[in-house]
C-alpha positions as a Python dict, from the first residue, in 0.01 Angstrom:
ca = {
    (1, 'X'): (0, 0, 0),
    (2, 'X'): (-296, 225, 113),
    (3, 'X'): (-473, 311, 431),
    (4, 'X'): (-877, 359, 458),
    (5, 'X'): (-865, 737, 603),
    (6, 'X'): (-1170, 647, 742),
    (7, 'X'): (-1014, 433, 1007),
    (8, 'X'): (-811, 687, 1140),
    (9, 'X'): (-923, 975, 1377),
    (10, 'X'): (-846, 1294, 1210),
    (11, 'X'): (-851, 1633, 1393),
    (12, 'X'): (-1145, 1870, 1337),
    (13, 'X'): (-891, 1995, 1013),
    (14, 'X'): (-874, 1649, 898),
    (15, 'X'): (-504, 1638, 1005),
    (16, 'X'): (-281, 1367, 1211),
    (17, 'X'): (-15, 1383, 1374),
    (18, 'X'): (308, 1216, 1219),
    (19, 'X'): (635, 1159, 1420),
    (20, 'X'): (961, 1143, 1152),
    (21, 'X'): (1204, 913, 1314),
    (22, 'X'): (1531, 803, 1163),
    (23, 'X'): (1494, 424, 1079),
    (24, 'X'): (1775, 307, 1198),
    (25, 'X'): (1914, 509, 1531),
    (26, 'X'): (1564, 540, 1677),
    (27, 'X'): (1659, 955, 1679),
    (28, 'X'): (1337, 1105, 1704),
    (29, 'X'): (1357, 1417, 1447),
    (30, 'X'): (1071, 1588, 1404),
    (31, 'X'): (689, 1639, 1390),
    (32, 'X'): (482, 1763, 1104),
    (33, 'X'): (76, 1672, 1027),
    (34, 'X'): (-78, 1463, 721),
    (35, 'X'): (-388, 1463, 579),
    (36, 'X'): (-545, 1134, 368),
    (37, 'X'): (-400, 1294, 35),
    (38, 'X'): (-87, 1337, 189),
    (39, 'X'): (-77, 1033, 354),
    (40, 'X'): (-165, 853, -8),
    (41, 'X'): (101, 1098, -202),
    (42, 'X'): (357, 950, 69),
    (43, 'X'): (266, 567, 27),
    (44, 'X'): (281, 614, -364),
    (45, 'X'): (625, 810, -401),
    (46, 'X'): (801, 671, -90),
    (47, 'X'): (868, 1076, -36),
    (48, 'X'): (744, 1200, 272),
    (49, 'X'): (494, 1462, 205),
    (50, 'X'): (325, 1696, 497),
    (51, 'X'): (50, 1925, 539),
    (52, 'X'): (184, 2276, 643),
    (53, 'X'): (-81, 2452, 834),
    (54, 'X'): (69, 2766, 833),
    (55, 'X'): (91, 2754, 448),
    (56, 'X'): (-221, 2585, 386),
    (57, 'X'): (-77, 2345, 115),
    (58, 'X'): (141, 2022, 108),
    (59, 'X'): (497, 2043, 170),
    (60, 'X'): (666, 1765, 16),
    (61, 'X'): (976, 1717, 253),
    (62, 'X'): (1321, 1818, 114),
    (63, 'X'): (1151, 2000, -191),
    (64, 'X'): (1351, 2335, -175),
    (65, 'X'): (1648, 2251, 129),
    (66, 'X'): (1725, 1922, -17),
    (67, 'X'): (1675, 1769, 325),
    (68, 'X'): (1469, 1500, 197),
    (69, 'X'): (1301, 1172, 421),
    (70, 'X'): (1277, 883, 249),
    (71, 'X'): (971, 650, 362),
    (72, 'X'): (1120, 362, 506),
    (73, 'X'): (808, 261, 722),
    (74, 'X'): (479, 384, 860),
    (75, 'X'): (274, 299, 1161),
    (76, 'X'): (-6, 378, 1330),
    (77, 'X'): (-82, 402, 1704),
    (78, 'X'): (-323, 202, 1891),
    (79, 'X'): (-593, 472, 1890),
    (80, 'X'): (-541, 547, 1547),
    (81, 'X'): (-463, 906, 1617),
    (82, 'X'): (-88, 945, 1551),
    (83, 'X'): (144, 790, 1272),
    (84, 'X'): (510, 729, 1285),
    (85, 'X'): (733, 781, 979),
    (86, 'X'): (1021, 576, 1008),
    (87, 'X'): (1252, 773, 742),
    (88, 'X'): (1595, 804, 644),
    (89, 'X'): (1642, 1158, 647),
    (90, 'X'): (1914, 1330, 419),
    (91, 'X'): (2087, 1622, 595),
    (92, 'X'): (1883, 1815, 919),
    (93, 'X'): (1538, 1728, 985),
    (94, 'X'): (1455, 2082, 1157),
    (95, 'X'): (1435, 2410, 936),
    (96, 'X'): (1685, 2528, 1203),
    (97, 'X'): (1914, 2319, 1055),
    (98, 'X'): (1962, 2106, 1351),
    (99, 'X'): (1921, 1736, 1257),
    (100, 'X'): (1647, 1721, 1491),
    (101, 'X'): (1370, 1987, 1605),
    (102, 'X'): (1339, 1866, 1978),
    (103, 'X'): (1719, 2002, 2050),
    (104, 'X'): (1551, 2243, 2377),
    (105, 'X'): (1585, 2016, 2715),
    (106, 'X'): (1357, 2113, 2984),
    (107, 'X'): (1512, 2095, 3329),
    (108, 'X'): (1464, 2227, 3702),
    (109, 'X'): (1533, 2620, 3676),
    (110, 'X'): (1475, 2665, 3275),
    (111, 'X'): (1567, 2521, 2927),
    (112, 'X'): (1879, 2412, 2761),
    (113, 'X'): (1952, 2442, 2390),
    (114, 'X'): (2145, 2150, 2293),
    (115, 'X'): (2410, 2216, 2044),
    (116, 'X'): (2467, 1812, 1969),
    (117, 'X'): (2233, 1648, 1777),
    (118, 'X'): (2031, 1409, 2012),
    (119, 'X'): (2132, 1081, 2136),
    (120, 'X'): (1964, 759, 2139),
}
């Protein structure tokens, strides 16, 4: 399994976009970027493995908190520009330890932190 990186449109730092999503509740967990060596290390292992900006080196998901995603699936979008892990994600997704990262609502007057994980 292997995708040409030169079909997809990488940022100006070679990176892409890629939404973690629990395979089988839909929950939306998290998002992280990839680069092509990433992307490849992922499709090999079956370990989801990032690109931390911030660090400037891969971060293999799980690697030190145990939280690991397991590659169940990966798309792309219809522009190419965005990919969609569908994992199944051992333990929170969110360094936060919340089992998602998008756990702030936005709503008329402010923001809400959710305490719950989120629902379908």
């Amino acid at each position: 399994m292997s995708i040409d990186p030169k079909t997809l449109k990488l940022d100006t730092n070679g990176l892409i976009p890629a939404i973690a999503q629990q395979h089988d509740t839909g929950e939306v967990l998290m998002l992280a970027w990839m680069n092509p060596d990433s992307i490849a290390e992922t499709l090999r292992t079956g370990r989801v493995t990032y690109w931390s900006r911030s660090r400037q080196a891969y971060w293999r998901k799980g690697e030190t908190s145990g939280h690991v995603q397991r590659l169940v699936e990966m798309r792309i979008d219809c522009d190419r520009d965005c990919l969609l892990m569908l994992v199944d994600q051992t333990g929170p997704a969110c360094h936060t330890n919340r089992r998602s990262c998008f756990y702030t609502r936005v709503e008329e007057g402010g923001e809400t932190v959710l305490t719950k994980p989120l629902k379908e």
